[in-house]
N, C-alpha and C positions, 0 to 999 in steps of 0.2 A: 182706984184707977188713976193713974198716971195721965191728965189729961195735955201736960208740957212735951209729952214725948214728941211729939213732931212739931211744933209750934216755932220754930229755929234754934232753938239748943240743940239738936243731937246732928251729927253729921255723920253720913253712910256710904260709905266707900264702897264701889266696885269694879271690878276688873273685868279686862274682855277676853274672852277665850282667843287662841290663832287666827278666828275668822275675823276678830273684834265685836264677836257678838256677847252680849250680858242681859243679866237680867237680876230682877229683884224686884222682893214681896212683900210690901207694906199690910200692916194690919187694921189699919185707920185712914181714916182719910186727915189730906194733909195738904198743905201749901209749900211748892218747893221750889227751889233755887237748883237746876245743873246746870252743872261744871265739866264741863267734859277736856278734856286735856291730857297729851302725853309730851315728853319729852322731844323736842328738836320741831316741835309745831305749835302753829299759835290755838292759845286756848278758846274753848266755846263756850261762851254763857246763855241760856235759855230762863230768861226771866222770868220771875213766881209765878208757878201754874196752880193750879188745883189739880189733885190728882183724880183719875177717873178707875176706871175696871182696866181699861186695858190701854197704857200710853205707849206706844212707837216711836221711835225717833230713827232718822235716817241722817248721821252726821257724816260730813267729811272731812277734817280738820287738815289746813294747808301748812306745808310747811315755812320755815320762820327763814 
């Protein structure tokens, strides 16, 4: 078992549909760093969480 996988080596990109809704499904638990950001706005940082069962985030990212 691979216990480095989430430890901050790997990095997990994802995208948000038209509504800007995402999602993604960790297999472990993990300590994490998001980054939330798109082009022509300024970026969001949400500093090391712990992951839980079910995390929500309601962002609104202003433009630059």
């Amino acid at each position: 078992m691979n216990y480095d996988e989430y430890l901050g080596h790997d990095q997990i990109v994802v995208y948000t549909d038209s509504k800007g809704f995402f999602s993604c499904e960790l297999k472990k638990s993990a300590f994490l760093w998001l980054i939330f950001s798109k082009a022509g706005y300024e970026k969001y940082i949400e500093p090391g969480k712990n992951t839980n069962k079910n995390m929500q985030y309601r962002i609104v990212l202003k433009r630059k």
